[in-house]
N, C-alpha and C positions, 0 to 999 in steps of 0.2 A: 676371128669372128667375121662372119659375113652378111650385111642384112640387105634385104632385096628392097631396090630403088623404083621398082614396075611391078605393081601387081596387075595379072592380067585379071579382065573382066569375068572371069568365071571363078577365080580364085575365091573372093566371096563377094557376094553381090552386096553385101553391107558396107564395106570400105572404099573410100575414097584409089582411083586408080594409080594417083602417084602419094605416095607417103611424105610425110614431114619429118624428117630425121631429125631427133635433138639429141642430145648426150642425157642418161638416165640421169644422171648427178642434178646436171641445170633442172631436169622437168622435177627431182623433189624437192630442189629449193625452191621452186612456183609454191610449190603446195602449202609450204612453211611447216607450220605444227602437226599438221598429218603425218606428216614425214619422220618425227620422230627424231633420233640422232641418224637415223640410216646411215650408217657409219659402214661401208663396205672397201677395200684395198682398191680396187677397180674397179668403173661400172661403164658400161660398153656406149655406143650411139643404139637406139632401137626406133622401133618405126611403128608399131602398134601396141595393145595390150589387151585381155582375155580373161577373164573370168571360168573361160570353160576349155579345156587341156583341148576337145575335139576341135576346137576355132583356131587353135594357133596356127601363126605362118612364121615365116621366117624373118628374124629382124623383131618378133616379139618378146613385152616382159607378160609372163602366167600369172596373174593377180591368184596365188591360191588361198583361199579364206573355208573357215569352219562350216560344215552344211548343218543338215540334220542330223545324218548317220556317219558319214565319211569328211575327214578335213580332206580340202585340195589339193595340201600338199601330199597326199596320196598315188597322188595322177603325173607328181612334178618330172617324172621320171617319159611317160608318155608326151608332153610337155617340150621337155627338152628334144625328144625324137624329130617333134616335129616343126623343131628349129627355135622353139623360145632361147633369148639369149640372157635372160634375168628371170629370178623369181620372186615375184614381193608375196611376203606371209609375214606372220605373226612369230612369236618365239615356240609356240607347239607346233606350226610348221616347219622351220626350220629346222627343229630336233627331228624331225620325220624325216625332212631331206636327206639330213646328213645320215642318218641310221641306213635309208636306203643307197646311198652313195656308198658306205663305211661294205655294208654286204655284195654289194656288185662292182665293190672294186671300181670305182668308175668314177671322172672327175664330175664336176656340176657347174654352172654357170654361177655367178655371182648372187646370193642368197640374199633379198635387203629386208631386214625385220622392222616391218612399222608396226604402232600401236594396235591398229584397228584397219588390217588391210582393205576391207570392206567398201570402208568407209574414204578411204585415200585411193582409192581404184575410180569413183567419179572425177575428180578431181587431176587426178593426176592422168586420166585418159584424155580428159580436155585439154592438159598442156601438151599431149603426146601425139593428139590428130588435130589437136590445134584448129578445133570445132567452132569458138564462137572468139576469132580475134575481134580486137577493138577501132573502134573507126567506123560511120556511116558507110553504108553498105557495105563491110566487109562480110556480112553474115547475115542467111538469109534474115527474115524479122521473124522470129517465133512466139506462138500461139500457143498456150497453157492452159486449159481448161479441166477444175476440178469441180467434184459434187458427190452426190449420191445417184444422181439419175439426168439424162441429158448431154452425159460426155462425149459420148459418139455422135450422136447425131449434129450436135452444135462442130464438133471437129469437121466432120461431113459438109455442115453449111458454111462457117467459116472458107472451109477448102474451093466452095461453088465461088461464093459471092468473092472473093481472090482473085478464078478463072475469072468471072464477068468483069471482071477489073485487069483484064488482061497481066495479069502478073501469076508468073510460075508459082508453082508448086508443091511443096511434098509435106507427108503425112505418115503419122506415126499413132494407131492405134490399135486396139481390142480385135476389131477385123481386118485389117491390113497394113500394110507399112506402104509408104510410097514415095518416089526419090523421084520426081516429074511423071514421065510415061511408065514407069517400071512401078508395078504391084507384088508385095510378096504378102500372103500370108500371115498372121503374127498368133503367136502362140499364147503373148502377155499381154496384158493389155500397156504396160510401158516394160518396153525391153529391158536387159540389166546397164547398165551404167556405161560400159566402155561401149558395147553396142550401141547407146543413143547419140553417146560422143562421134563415133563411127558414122552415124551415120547423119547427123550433122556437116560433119565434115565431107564424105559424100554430096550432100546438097548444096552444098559453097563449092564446091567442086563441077557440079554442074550447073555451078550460075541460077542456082533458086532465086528466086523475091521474098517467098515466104514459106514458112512452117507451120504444123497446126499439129499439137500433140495433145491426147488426153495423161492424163496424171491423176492416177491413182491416187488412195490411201495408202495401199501397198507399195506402192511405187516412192513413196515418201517413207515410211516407215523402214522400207530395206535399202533407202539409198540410192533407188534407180534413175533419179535425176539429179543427184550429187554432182556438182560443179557447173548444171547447166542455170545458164541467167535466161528468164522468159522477156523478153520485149511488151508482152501486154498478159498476163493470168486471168483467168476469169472465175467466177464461180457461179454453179445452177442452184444449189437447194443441198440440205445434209436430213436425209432421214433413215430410220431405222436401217440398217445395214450392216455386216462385218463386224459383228459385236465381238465374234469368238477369238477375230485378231485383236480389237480394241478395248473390249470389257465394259466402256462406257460409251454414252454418249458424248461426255465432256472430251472424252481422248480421245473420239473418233473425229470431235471440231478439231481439238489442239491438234492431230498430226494435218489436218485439212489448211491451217491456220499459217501451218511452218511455207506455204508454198505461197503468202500475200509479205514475204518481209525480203527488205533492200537486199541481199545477198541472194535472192532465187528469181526478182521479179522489177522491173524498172516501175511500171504502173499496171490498176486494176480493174476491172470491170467486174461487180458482184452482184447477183440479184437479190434484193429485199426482202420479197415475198415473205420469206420468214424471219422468226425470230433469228437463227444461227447465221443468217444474210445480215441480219441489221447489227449483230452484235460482229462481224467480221469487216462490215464495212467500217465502223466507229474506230476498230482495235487498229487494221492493218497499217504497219509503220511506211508505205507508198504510197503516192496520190489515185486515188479511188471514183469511178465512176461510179455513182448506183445509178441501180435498175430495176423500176417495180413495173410489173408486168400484169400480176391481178388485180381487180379492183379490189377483190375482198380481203387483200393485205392487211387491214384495220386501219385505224384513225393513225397512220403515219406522216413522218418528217416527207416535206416533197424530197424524190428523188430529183437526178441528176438527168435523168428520161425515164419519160412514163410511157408506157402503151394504152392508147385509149382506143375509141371506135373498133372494136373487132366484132367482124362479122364475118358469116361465111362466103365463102368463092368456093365454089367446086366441092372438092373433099377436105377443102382447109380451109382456110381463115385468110384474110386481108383485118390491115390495123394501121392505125397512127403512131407513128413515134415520134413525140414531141420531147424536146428539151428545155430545160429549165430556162436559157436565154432568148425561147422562142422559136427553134429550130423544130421544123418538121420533116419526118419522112413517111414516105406512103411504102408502105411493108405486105407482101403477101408470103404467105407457105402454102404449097397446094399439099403440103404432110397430114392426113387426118391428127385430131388432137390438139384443146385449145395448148398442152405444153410444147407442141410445136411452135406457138408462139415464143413463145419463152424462151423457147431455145434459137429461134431466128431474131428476135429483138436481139439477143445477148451476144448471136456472131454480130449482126450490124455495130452495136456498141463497140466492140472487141476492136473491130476494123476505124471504126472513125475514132479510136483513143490510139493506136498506130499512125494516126497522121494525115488517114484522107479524108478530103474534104467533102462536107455533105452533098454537095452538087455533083461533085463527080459519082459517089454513091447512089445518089439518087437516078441518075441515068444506067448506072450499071444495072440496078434495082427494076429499071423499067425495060431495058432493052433483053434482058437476060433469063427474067424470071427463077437466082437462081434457088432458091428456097425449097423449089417443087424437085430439085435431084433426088434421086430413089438412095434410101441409105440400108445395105442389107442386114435383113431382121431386125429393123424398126420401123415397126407401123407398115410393115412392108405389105401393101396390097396385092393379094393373090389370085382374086376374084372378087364381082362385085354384084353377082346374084346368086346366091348369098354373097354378103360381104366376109370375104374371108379374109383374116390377117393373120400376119406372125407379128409378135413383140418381143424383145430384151425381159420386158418386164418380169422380175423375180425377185422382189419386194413387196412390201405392203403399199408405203406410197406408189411406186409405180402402176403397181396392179390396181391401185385404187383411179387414177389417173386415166390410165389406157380404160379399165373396163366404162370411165363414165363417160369417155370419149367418142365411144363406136356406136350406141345404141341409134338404131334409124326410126321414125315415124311409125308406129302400126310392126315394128319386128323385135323379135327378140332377142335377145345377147345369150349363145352356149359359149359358155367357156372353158379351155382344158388346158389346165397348168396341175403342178407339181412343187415339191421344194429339195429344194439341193441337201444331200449327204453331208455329213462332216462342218456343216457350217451351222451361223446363227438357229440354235433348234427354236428359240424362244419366238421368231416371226411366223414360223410355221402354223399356229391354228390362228393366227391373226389376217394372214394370209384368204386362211380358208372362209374366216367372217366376213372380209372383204368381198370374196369369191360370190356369198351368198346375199349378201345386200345388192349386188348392181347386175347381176346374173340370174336370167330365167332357169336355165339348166346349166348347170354345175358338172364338169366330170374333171373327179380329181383322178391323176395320176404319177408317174414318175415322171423326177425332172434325171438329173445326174445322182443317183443314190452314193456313188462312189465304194467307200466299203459299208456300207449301213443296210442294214435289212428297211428293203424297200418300203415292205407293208407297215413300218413300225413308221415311217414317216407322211407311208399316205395317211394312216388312223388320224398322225399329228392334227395334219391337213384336214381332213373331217370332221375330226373333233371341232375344230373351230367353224366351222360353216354349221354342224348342227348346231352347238351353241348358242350362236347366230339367229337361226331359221327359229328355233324353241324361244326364246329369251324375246325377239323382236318381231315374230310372228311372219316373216318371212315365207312370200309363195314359193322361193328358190326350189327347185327340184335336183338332190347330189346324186350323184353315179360314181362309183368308182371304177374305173377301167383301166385296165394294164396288160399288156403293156404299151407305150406312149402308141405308137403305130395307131392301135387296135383303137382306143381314145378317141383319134383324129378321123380315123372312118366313123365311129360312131357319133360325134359331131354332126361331119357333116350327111350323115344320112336319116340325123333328125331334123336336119335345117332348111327353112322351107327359102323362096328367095327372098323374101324379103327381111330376113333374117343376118343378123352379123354371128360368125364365127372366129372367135378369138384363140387362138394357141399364143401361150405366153411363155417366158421363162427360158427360153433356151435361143430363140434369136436366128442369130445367125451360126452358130453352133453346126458342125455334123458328125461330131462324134459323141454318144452315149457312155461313159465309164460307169459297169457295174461291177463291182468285185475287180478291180483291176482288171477290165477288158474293155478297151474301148470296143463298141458298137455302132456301126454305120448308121447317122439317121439324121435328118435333114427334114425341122420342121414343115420345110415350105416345100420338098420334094414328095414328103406326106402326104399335104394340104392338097398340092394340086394334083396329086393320083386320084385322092377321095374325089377331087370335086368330080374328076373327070370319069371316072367308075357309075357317077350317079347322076350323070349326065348336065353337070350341068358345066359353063364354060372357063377358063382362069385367063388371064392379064399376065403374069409378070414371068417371064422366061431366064431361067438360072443366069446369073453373074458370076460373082467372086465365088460365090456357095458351089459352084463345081470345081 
């Protein structure tokens, strides 16, 4: 057996450049009870682990685990090609192994059967790239932040106000992954589990300060942060969302809930605002900052810092953040959106429950400005006669949030959003009521239909703003137009300047899946054709979105 000591830098840009060899044996007694009896004759030194047979290098174990249509040990054969030197699965893996061994004649590496490979694949990648050792400063400080809405952008702030604090960097989200200067792409919004280990350990490898990752539901639910410990977790708000993986609300808090307890999280920062804030702050078994941010939270317990004084600067807001022992800080976001407050109180919190001191914060805060960094496809300004945006927003709260956000003096609010294929269908005409309450003209269209007959979900969509418009007497004016393109001209060629035009729902997004075909589209490559077709001028020039 042979495992390689040196990966070179193109090998994958996710791994750490020298590896940490341990003996597979030692890394499953780490793990303890995951591990099972793993009871195998011999089990070799390796140096990484994989999830996906295409990722393996040499020196790895193939974590193959059950999909939806194909188990992994399917692949274990591709796998082994491409240097794995173990295979951890389950006992219906196993038997696949061996059955494909038994027919090509062909020896296999060492087979170890855990309970729930899955689940023993966080855990045991962290003993394996030896991602967050123990000891002050051994690892960058990592940043956790879960919700229903504000994950990205608080990661994005969090990662600014870091830089202003001269301390490296890297980041792990929905739009990109980043390991200091290097940006890649991200496909998930939290990678799968050996990859976060990976790249972890990556970032201790080049001498990071700190980390800032968003964390799903789903990313808890399937395990993708299994075995990693957060230095500081935070939470924004939990509304309607992801029903169709969760069912409930209650088990959309409970799998939200798994990521505030002593084995995922050392301490916590959670905002109040709501009820599922104030029932998460009481529950979480770790020491807890709260943080209420709106006034109109109701007659609550003082928090641990409040926001008060907000008023506007620019396209944002400036505010007070006082603390309970008297502590002030003076806080700007030049982000449109009072929940950009919200989400910049909550990174500043995040940072001064890690350890720094409000003074030095407070100069970073002044010298830096970093709040006002452009986060792409949130609230991302496109132009600003009309004011044109793109948002994430593909909720109800959100969309309720962002549309009461943009509206300017003497203009009107068009807005063109859509709702996603295959997911929660029940927010869909709720969506559309939303749409019709804080929107002069309305044009629904498609978001990601996926396999769903499109029109059967824009009617959704409609249904709920006429509703709406009928029942409350709403001036809102709907349009239906599709497809999205065709939408965002027609937008902005009703938009006069001093009008805001909102595109919502897809972000920073550029590809469209309908019927299984991804389609090239790019809210904001849209946005700023139309404005410029109809003369009038756009602000924000392609980033990451190319």
């Amino acid at each position: 057996m042979q495992s390689n000591t040196s990966r070179g830098g193109d090998a994958s840009p996710m791994r750490p450049r020298k590896p940490h060899p341990v003996a597979l044996s030692a890394a499953l007694a780490a793990i303890g009870p995951l591990a099972g009896s793993a009871g195998t004759p011999y089990l070799p030194v390796v140096t990484g682990l994989t999830l996906d047979s295409r990722s393996v290098l040499p020196g790895d174990v193939y974590a193959a685990v059950p999909g939806a249509t194909r188990h992994g040990a399917d692949f274990a054969g591709q796998a082994v090609r491409a240097g794995a030197v173990a295979i951890l699965t389950d006992e219906a893996g196993a038997a696949i192994v061996a059955r494909a061994a038994a027919a090509a004649d062909a020896a296999m590496p060492p087979v170890v059967v855990v309970p729930d490979p899955r689940r023993a694949a966080g855990p045991l990648a962290g003993v394996i790239f030896d991602s967050q050792p123990e000891g002050p400063g051994a690892a960058p400080t990592l940043f956790g932040i879960t919700g229903t809405n504000g994950k990205t952008t608080s990661t994005y702030f969090l990662t600014a106000l870091l830089a202003a604090l001269d301390r490296t960097t890297g980041l792990i989200g929905t739009i990109e992954i980043r390991a200091g200067a290097d940006a890649i792409p991200s496909a998930l919004t939290t990678p799968e589990s050996p990859q976060v280990h990976s790249l972890l350990a990556l970032m201790r490898e080049r001498g990071l300060d700190a980390a800032s990752m968003e964390v799903s539901s789903h990313a808890l639910e399937y395990g993708r942060v299994d075995g990693v410990r957060f230095d500081v977790a935070g939470f924004t708000n939990l509304t309607q969302d992801h029903l169709d993986l969760h069912g409930t609300m209650e088990d959309y808090f409970a799998v939200k809930a798994t990521l505030f307890t002593a084995d995922r999280c050392r301490r916590a920062v959670v905002l109040v605002d709501d009820d599922w804030g104030r029932r998460l702050a009481a529950t979480a078994d770790v020491p807890v900052l709260s943080l209420r941010t709106e006034p109109d939270a109701g007659a609550q317990p003082a928090a641990d810092w409040t926001v008060t004084a907000v008023r506007p600067s620019g396209l944002g807001h400036a505010f007070t953040l006082e603390g309970r022992a008297g502590e002030r800080l003076q806080v700007r976001t030049g982000l449109p959106g009072t929940f950009n407050v919200s989400n910049a109180a909550l990174a500043t919190v995040m940072v001064l429950a890690s350890g720094v001191a409000v003074g030095e914060l407070q100069h970073a805060l002044d010298d830096h400005d970093p709040f006002t960094t452009e986060v792409p496809g949130r609230m991302q300004l496109i132009g600003e006669e009309p004011a044109a945006i793109v948002d994430f927003a593909h909720n109800p709260d959100a969309l309720r949030r962002t549309l009461a956000s943009v509206r300017r003096p003497g203009g009107r609010v068009i807005a063109v959003f859509g709702a996603t294929g295959q997911r929660d269908e029940s927010k869909r005409p709720v969506m559309g009521a939303v749409g019709a309450r804080l929107s002069d003209i309305l044009i629904v269209t498609d978001d990601d239909p996926h396999d769903e007959d499109e029109a059967v979900i824009r009617r959704a969509v409609r249904a709920g703003a006429d509703a709406a418009i009928r029942e409350e007497g709403l001036a809102c004016e709907v349009l239906e137009v599709f497809p999205r393109a065709e939408a965002i001209e027609r937008a902005v060629a009703l938009a006069r300047p001093s009008d805001t035009v909102l595109v919502a729902g897809r972000g920073h997004e550029v590809w469209q899946e309908v019927k299984g075909v991804n389609l090239s589209l790019d809210d904001r490559e849209e946005l700023r054709s139309a404005l410029t077709r109809h003369g009038f001028s756009v602000l924000s020039r392609p980033g990451i979105e190319s």
